[in-house]
RODO-2510 file (C-alpha; in nm, 4 decimals, decimal comma):
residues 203
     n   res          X          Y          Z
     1     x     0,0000     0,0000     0,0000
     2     x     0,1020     0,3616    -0,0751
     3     x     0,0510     0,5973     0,2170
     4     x     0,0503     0,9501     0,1192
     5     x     0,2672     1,2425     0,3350
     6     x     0,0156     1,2220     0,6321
     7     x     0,0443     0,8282     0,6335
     8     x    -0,3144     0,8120     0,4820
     9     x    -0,4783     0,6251     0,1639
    10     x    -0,7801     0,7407     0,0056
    11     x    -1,1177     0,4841     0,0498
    12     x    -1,4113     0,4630    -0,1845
    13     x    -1,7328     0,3240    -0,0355
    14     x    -1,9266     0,1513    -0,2721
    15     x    -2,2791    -0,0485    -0,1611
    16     x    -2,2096    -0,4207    -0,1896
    17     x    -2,5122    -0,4564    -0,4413
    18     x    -2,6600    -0,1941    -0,6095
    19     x    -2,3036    -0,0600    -0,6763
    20     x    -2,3405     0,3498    -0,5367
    21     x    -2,1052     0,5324    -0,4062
    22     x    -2,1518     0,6071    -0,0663
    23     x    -1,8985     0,8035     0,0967
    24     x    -1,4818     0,8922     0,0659
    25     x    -1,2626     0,8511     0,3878
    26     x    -0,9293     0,8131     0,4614
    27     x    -0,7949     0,5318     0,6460
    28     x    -0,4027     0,5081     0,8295
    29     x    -0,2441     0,1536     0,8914
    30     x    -0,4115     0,1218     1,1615
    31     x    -0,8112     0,2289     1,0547
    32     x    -0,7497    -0,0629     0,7950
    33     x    -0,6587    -0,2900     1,0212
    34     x    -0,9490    -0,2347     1,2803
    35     x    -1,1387    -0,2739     0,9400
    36     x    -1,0188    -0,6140     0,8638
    37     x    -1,0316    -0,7404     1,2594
    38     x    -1,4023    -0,5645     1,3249
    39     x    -1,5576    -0,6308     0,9562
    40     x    -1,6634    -0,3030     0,9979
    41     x    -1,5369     0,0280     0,8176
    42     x    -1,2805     0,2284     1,0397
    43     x    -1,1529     0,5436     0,8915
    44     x    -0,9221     0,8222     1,0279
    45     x    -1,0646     1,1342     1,1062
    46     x    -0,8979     1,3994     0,9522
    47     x    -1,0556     1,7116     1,1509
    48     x    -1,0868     1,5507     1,4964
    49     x    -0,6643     1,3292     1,4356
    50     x    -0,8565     1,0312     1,5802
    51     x    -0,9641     0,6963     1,4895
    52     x    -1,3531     0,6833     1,3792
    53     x    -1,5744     0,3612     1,3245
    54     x    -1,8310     0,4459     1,0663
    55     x    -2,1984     0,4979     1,2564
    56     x    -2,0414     0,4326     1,6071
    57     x    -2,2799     0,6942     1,7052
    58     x    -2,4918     0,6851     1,4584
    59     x    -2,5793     0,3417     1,4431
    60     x    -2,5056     0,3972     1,0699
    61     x    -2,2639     0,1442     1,0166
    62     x    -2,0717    -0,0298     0,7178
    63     x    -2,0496    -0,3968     0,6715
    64     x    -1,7009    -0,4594     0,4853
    65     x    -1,7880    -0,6790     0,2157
    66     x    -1,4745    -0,7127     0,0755
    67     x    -1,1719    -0,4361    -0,0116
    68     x    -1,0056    -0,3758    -0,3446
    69     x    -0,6345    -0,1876    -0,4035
    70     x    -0,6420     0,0354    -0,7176
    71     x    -0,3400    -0,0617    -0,9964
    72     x    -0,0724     0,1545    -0,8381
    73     x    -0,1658     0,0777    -0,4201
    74     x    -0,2781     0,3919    -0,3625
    75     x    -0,6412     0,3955    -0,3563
    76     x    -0,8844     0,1538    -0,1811
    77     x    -1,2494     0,0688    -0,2868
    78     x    -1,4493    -0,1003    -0,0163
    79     x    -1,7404    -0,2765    -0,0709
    80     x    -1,9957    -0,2735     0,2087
    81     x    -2,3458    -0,3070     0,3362
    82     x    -2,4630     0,0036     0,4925
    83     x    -2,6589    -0,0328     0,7572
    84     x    -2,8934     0,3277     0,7518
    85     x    -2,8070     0,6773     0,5519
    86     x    -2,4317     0,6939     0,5040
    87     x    -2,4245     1,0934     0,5351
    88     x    -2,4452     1,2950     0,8021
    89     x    -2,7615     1,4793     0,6581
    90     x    -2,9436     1,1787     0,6603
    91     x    -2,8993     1,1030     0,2436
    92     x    -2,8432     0,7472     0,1790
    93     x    -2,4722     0,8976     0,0331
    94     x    -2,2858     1,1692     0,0320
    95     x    -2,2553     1,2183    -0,3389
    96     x    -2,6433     1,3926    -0,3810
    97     x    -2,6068     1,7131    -0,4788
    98     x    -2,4615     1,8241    -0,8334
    99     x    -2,2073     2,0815    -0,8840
   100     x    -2,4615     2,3974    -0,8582
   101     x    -2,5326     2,2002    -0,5158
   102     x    -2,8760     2,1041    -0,6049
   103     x    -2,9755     1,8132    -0,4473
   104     x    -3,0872     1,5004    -0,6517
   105     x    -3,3757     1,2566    -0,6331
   106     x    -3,2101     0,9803    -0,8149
   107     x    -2,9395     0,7875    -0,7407
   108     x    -2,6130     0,8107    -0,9122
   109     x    -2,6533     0,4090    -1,0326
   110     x    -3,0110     0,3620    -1,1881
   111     x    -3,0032     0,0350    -1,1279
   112     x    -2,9309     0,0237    -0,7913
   113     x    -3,3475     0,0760    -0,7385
   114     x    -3,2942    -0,3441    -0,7875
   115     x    -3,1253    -0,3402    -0,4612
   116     x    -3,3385    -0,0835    -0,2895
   117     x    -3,6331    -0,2590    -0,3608
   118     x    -3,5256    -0,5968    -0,2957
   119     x    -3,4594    -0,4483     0,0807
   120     x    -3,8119    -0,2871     0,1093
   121     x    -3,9682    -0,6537    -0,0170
   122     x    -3,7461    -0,8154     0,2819
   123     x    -3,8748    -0,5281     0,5345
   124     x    -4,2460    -0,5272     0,4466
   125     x    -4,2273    -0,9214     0,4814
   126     x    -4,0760    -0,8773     0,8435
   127     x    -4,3332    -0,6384     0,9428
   128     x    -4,6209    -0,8196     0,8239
   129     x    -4,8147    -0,5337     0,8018
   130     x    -5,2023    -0,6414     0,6857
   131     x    -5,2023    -0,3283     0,5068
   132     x    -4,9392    -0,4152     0,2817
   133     x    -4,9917    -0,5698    -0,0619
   134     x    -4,6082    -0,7307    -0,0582
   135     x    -4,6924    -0,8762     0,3063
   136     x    -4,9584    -1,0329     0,1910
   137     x    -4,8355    -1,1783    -0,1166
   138     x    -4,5524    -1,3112     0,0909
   139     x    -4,8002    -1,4511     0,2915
   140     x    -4,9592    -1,6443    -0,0152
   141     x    -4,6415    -1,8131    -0,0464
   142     x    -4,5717    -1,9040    -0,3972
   143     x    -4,9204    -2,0521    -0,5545
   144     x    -5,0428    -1,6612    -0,5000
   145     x    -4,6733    -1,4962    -0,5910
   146     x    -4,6246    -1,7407    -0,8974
   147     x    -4,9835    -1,6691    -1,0302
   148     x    -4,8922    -1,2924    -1,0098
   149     x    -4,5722    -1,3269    -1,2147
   150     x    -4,7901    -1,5691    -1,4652
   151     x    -5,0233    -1,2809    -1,4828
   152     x    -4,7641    -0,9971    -1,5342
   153     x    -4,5461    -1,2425    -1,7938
   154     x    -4,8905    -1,2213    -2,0400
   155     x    -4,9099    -0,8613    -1,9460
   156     x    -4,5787    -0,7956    -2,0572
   157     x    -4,5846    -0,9794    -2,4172
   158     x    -4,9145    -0,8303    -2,4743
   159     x    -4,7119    -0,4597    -2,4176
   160     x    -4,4838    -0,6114    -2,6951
   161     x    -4,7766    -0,6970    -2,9089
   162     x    -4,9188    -0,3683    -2,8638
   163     x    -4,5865    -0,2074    -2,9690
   164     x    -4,6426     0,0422    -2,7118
   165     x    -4,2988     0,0985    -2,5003
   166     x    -4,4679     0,2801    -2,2476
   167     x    -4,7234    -0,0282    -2,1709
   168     x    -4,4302    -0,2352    -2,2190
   169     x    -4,1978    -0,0771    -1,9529
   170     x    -4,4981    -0,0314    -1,7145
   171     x    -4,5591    -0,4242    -1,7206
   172     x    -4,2404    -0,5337    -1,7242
   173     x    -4,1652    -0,3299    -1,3390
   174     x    -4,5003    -0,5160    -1,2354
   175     x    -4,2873    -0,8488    -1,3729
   176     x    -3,9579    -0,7742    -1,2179
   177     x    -4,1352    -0,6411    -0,8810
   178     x    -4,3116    -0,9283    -0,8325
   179     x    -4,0022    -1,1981    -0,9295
   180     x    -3,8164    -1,0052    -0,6237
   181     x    -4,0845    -1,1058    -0,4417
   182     x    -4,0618    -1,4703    -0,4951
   183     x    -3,6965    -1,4454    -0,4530
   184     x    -3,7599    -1,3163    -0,1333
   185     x    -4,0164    -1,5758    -0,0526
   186     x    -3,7972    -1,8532    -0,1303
   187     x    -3,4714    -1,7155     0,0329
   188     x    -3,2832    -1,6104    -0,3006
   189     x    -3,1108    -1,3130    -0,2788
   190     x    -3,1327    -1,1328    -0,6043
   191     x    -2,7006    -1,1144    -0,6135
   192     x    -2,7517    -1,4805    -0,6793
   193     x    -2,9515    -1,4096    -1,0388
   194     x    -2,6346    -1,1486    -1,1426
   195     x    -2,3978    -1,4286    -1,0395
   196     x    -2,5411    -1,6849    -1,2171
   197     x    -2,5588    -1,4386    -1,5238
   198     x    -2,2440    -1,3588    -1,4781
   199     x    -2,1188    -1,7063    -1,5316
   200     x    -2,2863    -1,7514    -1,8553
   201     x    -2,1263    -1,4226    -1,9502
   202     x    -1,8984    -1,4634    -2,2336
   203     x    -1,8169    -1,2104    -2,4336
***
């Protein structure tokens, strides 16, 4: 690893799954090792000159996934579950405002929604609120959830049919929506799907 003056090396949060960027911090030899020993991202706090475990306080914490050097050592790119908002403000990263420091509504990664929505499917199943229509699907277990996607499949190659890409892209959320939610009934996390496409992959 390559330390800069101040003994320090540059780290890139990036979400485990839905691939945004969360946050930059800088770590010292030792923030990287109580990284690797705790699982959980340690930086060094430039302001305070004091070692700082991500959401200590908070609660907000960061799950190391795995870490990743850049080509020349001097960069690091963690990969981590985040446990709540990353920034301070409460924004689930720090990168959401653009340059004229407007703040955005959409996340930096489009797809990352995948992810987002994958964890609201898991949350509404452990709440089991009546009034929600994913709790209750869950609760159908897969004759009701697999009738659903049946449903939404004709839906979506009758969009096609229709030629109509609105129609199309409007059934084919309904589709993917309710596949997360059989993935969540059955205990499938959707990072299995993009592995599994990932091995048949070949460019």
């Amino acid at each position: 690893m390559k330390y800069d003056a101040n003994n320090l090396i540059p780290a890139i949060v990036q979400h485990a799954r839905s691939g945004e960027v969360l946050m930059l911090g800088y770590m010292n030899a030792e923030a990287l090792r109580l990284t690797h020993e705790s699982g959980l991202v340690t930086f060094w706090s430039r302001s305070r000159s004091e070692i700082w475990q991500k959401g200590a306080t908070s609660g907000n914490t960061l799950r190391v996934i795995s870490i990743r050097q850049d080509c020349d050592g001097d960069a690091l790119l963690v990969l981590a579950e985040p446990a709540g908002p990353i920034c301070h403000t409460g924004e689930r990263s720090c990168f959401y405002r653009d340059l004229a420091e407007v703040p955005l509504a959409e996340p930096a990664v489009p797809g990352s929604i995948v992810a987002r929505l994958a964890d609201l499917i898991h949350q509404r199943g452990e709440q089991q609120d009546e009034s929600s229509y994913t709790a209750k699907l869950l609760r159908g277990g897969v004759d009701r959830i697999g009738k659903k996607i049946g449903e939404e499949a004709a839906e979506v190659i009758i969009g096609a049919k229709n030629g109509s890409p609105a129609e199309l892209t409007y059934e084919m959320a309904d589709l993917i929506y309710h596949s997360l939610v059989l993935l969540e009934n059955q205990g499938v996390a959707p990072e299995e799907v993009w592995r599994e496409l990932e091995r048949r992959f070949h460019p």
